[in-house]
DRENROMAR-681237 format. One record per residue: y, x, z of N, C-alpha, C in turn; residue number from 1. Coordinates in steps of 0.1 Angstrom, whole numbers, plus 5000, padded with zeros to 4 digits. Each point is the difference from the previous one (the first is absolute). Example, Ala and Ser with C-alpha at 12.3 -4.5 7.8 and 13.67 -1.06 7.14 Angstrom:
2
[[4943; 5132; 5078]; [5012; 4991; 5000]; [5012; 5009; 5000]; 1]
[[5011; 4996; 4993]; [5011; 5009; 5000]; [5011; 4992; 5008]; 2]
***
This chain:
226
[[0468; 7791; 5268]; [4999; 4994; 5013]; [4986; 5003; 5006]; 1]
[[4999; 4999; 5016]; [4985; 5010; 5007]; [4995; 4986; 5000]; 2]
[[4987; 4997; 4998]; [4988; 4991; 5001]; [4999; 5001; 5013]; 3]
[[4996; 4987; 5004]; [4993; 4999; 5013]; [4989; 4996; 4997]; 4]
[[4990; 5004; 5008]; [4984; 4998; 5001]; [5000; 4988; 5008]; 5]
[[4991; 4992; 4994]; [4991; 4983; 5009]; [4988; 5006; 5004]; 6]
[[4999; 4995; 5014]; [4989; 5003; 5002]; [4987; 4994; 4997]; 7]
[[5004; 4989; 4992]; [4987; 4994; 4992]; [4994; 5006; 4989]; 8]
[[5009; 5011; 4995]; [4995; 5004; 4986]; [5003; 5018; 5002]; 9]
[[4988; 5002; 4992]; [5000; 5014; 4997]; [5008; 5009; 4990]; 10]
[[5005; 4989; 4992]; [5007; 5006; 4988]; [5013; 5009; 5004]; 11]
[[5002; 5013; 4995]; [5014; 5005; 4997]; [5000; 4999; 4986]; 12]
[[5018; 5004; 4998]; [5009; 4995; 4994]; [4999; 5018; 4990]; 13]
[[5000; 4996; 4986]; [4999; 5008; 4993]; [5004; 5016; 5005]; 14]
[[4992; 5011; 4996]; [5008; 5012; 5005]; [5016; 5002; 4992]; 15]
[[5002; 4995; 4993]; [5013; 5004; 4988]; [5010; 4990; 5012]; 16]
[[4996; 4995; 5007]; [5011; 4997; 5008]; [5001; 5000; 5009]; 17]
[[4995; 5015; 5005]; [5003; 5009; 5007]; [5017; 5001; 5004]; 18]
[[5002; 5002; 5010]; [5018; 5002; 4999]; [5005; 5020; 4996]; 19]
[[5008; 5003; 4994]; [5005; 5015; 4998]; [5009; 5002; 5014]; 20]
[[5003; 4991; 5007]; [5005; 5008; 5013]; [5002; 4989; 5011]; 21]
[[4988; 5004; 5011]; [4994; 5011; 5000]; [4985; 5002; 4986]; 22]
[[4999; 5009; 4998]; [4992; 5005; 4993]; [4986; 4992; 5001]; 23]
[[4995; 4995; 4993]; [4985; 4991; 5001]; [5002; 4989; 5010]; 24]
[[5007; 4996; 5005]; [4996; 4985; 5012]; [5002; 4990; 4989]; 25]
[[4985; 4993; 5001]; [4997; 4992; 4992]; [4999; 4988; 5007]; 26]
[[4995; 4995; 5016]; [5002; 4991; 5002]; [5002; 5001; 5021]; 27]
[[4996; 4989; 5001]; [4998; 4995; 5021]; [4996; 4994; 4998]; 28]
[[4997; 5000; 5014]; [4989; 4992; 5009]; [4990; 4998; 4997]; 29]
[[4992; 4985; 4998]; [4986; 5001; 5005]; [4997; 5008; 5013]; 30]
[[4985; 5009; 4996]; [4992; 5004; 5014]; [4992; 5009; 4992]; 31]
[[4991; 5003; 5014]; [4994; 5014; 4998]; [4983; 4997; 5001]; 32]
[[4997; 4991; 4992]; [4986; 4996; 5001]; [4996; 5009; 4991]; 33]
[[4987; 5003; 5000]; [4991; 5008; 4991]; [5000; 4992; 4990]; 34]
[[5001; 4988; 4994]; [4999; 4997; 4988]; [5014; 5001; 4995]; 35]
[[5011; 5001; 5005]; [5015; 4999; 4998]; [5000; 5021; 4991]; 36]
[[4995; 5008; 5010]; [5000; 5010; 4996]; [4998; 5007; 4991]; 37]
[[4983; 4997; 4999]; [4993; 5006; 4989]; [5008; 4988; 4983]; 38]
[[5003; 4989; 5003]; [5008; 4997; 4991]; [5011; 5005; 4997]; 39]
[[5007; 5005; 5012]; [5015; 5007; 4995]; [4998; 5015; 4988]; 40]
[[4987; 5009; 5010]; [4997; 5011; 4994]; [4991; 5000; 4986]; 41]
[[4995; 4987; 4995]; [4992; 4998; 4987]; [5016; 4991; 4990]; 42]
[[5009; 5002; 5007]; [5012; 4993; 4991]; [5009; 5014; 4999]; 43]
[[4999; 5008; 5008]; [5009; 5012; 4997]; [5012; 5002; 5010]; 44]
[[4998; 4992; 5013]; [5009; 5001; 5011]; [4996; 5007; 5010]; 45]
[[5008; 5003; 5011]; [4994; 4999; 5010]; [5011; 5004; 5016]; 46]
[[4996; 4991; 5015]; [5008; 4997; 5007]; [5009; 5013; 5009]; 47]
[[5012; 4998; 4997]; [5005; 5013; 5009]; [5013; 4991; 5010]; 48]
[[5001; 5000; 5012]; [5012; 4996; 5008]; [5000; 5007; 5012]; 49]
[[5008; 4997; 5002]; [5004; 5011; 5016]; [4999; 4984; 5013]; 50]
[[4996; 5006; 5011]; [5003; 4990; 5010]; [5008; 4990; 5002]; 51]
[[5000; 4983; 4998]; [5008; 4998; 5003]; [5004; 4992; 4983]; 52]
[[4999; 5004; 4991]; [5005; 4995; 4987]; [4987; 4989; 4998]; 53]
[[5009; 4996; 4989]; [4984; 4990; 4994]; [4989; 5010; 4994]; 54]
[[4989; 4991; 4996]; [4992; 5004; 4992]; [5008; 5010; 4984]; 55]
[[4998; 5008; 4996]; [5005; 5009; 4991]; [4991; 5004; 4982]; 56]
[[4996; 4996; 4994]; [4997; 5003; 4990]; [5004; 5007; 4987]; 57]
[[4994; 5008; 4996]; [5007; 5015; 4991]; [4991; 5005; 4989]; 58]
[[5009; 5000; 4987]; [4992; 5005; 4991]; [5010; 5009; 4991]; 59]
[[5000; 5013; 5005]; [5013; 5013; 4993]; [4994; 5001; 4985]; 60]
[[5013; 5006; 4996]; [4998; 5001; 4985]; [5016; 5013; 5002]; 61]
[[4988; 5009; 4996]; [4989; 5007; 4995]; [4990; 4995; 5015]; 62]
[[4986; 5009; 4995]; [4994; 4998; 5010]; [4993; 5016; 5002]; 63]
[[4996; 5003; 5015]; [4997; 5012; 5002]; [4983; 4998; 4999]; 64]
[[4995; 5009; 4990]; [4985; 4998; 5004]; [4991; 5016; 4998]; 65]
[[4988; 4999; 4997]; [4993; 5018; 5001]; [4990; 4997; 4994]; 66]
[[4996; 5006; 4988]; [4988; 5000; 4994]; [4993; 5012; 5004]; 67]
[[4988; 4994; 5007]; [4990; 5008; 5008]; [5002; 5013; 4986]; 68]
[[4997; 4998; 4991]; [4996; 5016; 4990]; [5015; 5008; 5004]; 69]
[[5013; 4994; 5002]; [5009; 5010; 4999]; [5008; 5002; 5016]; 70]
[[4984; 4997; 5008]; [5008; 5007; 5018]; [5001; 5014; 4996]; 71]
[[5011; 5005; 5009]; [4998; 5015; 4997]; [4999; 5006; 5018]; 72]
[[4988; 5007; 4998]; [4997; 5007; 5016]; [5004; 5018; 5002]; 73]
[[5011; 4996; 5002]; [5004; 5017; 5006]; [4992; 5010; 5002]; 74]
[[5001; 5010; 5004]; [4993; 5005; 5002]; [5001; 5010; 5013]; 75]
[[5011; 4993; 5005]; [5001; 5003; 5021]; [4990; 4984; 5002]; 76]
[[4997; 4988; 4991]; [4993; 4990; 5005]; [4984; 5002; 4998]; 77]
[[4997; 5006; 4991]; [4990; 5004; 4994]; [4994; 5011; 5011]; 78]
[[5007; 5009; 5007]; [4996; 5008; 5002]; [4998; 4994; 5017]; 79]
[[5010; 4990; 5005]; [4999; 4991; 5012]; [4981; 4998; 5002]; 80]
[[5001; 4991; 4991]; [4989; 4993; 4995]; [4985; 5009; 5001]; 81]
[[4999; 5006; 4992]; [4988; 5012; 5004]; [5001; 5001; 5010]; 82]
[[5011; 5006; 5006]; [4995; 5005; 5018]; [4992; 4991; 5008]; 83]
[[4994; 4984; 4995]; [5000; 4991; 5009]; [5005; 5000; 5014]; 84]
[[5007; 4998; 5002]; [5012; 5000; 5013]; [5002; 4986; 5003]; 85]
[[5000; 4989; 4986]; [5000; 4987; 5007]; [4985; 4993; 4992]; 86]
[[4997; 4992; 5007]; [4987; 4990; 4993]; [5009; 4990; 4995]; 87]
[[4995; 4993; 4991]; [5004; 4988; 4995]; [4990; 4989; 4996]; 88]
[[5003; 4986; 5007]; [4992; 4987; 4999]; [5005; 4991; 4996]; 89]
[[4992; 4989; 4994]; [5010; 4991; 4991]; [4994; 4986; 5012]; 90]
[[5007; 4988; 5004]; [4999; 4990; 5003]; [4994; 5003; 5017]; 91]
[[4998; 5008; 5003]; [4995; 5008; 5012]; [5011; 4987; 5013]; 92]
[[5010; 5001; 4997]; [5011; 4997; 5010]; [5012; 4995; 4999]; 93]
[[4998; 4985; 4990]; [5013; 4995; 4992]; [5007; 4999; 5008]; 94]
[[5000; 4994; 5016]; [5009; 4993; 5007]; [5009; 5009; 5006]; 95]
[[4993; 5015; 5004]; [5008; 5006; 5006]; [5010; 5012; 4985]; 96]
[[4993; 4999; 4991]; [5010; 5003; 4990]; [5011; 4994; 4991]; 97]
[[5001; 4987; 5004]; [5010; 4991; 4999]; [5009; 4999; 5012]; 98]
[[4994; 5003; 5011]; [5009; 5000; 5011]; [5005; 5009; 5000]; 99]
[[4995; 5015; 4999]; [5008; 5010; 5001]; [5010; 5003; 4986]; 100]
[[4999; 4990; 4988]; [5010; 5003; 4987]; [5008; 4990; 5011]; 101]
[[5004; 4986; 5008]; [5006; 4993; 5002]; [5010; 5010; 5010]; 102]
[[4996; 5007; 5007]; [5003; 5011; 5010]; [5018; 5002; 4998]; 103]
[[5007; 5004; 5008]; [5018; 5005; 4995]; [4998; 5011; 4993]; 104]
[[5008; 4999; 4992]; [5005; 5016; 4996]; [5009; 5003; 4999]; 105]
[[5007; 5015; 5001]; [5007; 5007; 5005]; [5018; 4997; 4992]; 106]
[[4990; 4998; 4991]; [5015; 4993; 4987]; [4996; 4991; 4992]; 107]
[[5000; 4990; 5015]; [5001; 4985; 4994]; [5002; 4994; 5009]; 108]
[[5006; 4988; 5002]; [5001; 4992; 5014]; [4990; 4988; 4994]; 109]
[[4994; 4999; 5013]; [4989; 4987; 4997]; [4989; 5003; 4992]; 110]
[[4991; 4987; 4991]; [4990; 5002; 4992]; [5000; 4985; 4994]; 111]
[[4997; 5006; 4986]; [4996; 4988; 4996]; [4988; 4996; 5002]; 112]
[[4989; 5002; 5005]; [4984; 4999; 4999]; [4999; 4995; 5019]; 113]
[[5008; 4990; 4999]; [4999; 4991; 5013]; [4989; 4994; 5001]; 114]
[[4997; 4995; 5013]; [4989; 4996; 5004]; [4990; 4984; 4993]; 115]
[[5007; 4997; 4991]; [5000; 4993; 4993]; [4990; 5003; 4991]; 116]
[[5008; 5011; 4989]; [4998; 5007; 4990]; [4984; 5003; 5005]; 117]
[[4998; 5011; 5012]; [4990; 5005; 4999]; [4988; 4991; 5005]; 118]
[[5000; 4987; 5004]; [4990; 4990; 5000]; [4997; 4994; 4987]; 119]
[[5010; 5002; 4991]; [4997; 4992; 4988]; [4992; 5013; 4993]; 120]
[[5004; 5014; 5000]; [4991; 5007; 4995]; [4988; 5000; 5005]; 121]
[[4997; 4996; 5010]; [4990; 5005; 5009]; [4990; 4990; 4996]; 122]
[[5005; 4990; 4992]; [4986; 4990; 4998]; [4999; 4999; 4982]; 123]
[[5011; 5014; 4994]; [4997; 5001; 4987]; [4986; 5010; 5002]; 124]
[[5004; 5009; 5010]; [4987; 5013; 5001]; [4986; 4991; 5007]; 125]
[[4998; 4984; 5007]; [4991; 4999; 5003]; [4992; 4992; 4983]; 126]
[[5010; 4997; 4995]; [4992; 4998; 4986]; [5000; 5008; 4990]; 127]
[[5000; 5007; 5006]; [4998; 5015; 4988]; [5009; 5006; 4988]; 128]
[[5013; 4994; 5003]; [5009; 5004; 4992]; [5010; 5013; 5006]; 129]
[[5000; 4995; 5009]; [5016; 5016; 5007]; [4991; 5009; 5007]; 130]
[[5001; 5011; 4994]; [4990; 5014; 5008]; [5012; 5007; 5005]; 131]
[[4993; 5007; 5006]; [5009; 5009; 5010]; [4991; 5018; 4996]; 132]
[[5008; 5007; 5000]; [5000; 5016; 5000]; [5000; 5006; 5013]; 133]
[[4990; 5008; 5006]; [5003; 5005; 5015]; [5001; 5014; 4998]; 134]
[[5008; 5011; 5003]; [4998; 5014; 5002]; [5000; 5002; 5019]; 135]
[[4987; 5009; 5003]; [4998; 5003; 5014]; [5000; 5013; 5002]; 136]
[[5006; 5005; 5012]; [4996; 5017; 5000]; [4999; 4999; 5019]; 137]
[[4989; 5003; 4999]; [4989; 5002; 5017]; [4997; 4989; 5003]; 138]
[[4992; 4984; 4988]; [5004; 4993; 5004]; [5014; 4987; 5009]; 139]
[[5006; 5008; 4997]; [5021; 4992; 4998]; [4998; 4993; 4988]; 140]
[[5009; 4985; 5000]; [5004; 4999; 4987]; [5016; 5006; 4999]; 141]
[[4999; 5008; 4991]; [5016; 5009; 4996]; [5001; 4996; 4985]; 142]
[[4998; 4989; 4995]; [5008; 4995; 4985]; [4988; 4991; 5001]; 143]
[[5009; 4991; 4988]; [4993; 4996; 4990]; [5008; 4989; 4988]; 144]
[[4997; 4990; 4994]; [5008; 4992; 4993]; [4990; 4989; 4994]; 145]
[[5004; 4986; 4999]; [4994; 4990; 4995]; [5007; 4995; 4991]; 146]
[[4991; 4989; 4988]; [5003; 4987; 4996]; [4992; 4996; 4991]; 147]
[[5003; 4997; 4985]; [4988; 4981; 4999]; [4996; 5013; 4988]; 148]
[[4990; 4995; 4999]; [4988; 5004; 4989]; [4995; 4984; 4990]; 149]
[[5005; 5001; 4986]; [5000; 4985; 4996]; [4992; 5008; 4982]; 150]
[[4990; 4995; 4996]; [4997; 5006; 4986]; [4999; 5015; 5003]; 151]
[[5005; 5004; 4985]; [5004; 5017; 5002]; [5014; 5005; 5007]; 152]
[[5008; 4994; 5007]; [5010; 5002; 5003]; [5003; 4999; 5019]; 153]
[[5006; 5010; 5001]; [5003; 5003; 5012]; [5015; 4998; 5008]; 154]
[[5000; 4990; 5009]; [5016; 5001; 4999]; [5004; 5007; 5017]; 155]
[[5005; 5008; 5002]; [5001; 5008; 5010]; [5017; 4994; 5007]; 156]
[[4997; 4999; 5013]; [5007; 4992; 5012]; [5009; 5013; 5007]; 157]
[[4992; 5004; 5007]; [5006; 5009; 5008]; [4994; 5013; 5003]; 158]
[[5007; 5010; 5007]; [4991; 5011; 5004]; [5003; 5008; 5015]; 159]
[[4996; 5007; 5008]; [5008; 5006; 5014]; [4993; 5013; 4999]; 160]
[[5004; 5003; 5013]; [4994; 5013; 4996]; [5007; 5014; 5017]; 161]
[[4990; 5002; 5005]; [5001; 5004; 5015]; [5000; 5016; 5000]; 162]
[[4994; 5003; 4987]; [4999; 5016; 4998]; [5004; 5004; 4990]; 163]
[[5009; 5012; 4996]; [5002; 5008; 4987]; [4992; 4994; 4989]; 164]
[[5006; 4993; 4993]; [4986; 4998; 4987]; [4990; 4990; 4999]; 165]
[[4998; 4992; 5016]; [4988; 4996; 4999]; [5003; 4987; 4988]; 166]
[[5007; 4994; 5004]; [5000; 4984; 4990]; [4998; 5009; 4986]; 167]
[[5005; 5011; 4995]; [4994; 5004; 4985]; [4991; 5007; 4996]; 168]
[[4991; 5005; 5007]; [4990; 4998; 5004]; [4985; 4994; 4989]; 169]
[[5011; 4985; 5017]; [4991; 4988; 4998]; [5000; 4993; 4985]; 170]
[[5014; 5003; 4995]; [5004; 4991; 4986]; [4994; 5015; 4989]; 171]
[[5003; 5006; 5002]; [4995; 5009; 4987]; [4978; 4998; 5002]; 172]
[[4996; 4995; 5011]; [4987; 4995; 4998]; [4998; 4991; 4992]; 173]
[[5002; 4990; 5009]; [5002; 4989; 4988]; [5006; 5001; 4992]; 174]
[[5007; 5002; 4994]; [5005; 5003; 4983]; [4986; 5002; 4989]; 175]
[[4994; 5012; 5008]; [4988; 5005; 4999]; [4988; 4992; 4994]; 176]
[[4996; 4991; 5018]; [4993; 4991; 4997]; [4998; 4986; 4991]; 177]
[[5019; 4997; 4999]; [5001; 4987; 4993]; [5002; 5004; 4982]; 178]
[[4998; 5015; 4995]; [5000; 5004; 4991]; [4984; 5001; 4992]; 179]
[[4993; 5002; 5012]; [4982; 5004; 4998]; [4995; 4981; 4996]; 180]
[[5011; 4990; 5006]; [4991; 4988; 5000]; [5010; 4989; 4989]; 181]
[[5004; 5013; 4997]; [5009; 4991; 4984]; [5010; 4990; 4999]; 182]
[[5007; 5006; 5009]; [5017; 4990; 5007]; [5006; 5009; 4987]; 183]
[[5011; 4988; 4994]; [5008; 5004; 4991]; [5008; 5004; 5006]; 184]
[[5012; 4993; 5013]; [5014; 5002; 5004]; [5002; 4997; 5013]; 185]
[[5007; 5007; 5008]; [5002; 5003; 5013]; [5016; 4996; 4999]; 186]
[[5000; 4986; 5004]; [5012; 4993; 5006]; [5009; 5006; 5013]; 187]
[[5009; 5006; 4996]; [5011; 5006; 5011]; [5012; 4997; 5001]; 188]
[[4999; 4987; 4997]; [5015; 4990; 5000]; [5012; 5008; 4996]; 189]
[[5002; 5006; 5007]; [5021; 5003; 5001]; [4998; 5021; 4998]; 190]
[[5006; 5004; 4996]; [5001; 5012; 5001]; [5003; 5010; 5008]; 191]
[[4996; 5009; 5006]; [5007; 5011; 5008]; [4989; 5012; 4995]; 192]
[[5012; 5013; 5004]; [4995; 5017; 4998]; [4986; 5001; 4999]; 193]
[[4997; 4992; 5011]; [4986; 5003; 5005]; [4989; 4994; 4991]; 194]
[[5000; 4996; 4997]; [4990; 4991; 4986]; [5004; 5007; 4989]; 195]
[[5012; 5002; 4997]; [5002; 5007; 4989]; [4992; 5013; 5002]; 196]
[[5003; 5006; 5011]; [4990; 5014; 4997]; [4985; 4999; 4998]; 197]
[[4996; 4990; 5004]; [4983; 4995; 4993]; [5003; 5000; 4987]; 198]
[[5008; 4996; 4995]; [4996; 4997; 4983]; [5008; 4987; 5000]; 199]
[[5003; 4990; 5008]; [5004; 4985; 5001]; [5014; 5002; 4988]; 200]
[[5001; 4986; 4991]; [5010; 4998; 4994]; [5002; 4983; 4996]; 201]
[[5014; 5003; 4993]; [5003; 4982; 5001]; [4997; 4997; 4987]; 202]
[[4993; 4985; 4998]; [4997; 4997; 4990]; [5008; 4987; 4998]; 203]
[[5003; 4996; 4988]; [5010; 4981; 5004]; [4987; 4992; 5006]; 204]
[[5008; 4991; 5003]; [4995; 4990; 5010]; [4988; 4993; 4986]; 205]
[[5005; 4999; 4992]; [4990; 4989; 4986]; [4992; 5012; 4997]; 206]
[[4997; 5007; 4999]; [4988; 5013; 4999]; [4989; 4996; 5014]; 207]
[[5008; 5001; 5006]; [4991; 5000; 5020]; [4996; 4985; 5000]; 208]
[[5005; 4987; 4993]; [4991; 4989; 5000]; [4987; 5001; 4989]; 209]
[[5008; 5007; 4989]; [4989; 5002; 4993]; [4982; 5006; 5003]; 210]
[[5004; 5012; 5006]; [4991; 5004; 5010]; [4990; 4994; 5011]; 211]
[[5010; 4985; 5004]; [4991; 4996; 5007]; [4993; 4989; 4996]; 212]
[[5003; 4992; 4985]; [4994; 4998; 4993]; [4990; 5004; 4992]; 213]
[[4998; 5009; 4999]; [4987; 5007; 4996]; [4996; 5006; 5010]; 214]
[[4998; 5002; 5013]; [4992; 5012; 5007]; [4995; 4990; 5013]; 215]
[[5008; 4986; 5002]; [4999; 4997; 5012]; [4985; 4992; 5000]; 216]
[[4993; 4995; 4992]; [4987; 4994; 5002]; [4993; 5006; 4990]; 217]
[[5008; 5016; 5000]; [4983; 5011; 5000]; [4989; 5006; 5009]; 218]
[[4991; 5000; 4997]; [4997; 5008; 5015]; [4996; 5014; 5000]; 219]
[[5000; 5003; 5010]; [5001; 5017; 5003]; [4986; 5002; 5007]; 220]
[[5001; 5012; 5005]; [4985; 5006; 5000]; [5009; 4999; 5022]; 221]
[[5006; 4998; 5002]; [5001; 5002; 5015]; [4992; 4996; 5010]; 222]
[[4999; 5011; 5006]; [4988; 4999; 5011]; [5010; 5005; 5012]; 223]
[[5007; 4992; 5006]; [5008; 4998; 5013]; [4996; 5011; 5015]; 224]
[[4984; 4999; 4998]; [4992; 5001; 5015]; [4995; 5010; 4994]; 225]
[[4997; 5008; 4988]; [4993; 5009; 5000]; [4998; 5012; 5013]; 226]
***
């Protein structure tokens, strides 16, 4: 049976009771307060609903994630990359890189990263949790991708992307950088092609809590503004 969230209390409801279909909805409602969040994502959840539905809470099993040591960089990306063709900045421009992941796409109707959504992130990045990725070419922003930085662990939201490549880019940087400052695991919720050709794979869901019991109140060497 799906839990409903009180808005008096932070607690969710164990991940093992998770539902198998749909796949991970673990609970509703509640809200989208910064302390509601970074608890959802220090418990092993996190919010996905389309317009219009309730609040949505989700914890898949398997889970998709990417250990910085086993990204794998092509070598049409690799060779991108040298040419510097795009620059890349980290926190430079959360708001408009959350707006432009909130943006339509071509094969999808709607967005889950409603206007809602992106004010609740927006005041996870003024406390220094949700970074944002920018890739620029002539000064444009043409990609980028955000989300929460918690311990050694990275849990990655979304990504866009205006030019051939640019959003990968941006993510094979950071991979990079969140590798140099000793992040164990790059959270990529749900699966598709495209993460898989980085290296991304599914681990069970009791492995991926495991993980964030040991890595989440480590700290890392991250320097955001460098």
């Amino acid at each position: 049976m799906l839990t409903w969230l009180q808005r008096d209390s932070l607690e969710f409801p164990p991940l093992n009771k998770a539902l198998h279909e749909p796949n991970g909805l673990l609970a509703a409602g509640g809200d989208l307060r910064a302390e509601r969040l970074i608890a959802a994502y220090r418990h092993g959840c996190f919010p996905w609903f389309a317009e219009g539905q309730p609040l949505l809470w989700w914890s898949p099993d398997p889970r998709t994630v990417l250990f910085p040591d086993e990204f794998h960089l092509s070598r049409s990306l690799a060779k991108l990359i040298r040419q510097n063709r795009f620059e890349v900045s980290f926190d430079r421009d959360f708001a408009a890189v959350i707006q432009a992941c909130a943006a339509p796409r071509q094969y999808a109707d709607g967005t889950w990263i409603t206007q809602a959504m992106q004010d609740a992130y927006l005041q996870l990045h003024r406390q220094g949790i949700a970074h944002s990725v920018e890739v620029w070419e002539n000064g444009q922003l043409v990609g980028g991708l955000y989300g929460l930085a918690m311990g050694q662990l990275f849990f990655g939201e979304s990504m866009f992307s205006r030019r051939d490549n640019a959003s990968k880019v941006g993510f094979a940087t950071l991979v990079g950088k969140l590798r140099d400052w000793g992040f164990a695991l790059i959270d990529c919720q749900m699966h598709t092609q495209h993460l898989q050709s980085f290296g991304a794979r599914a681990i069970a869901r009791q492995e991926f809590a495991n993980y964030l019991q040991r890595h989440l109140d480590q700290p890392s060497n991250a320097n955001w503004l460098a």
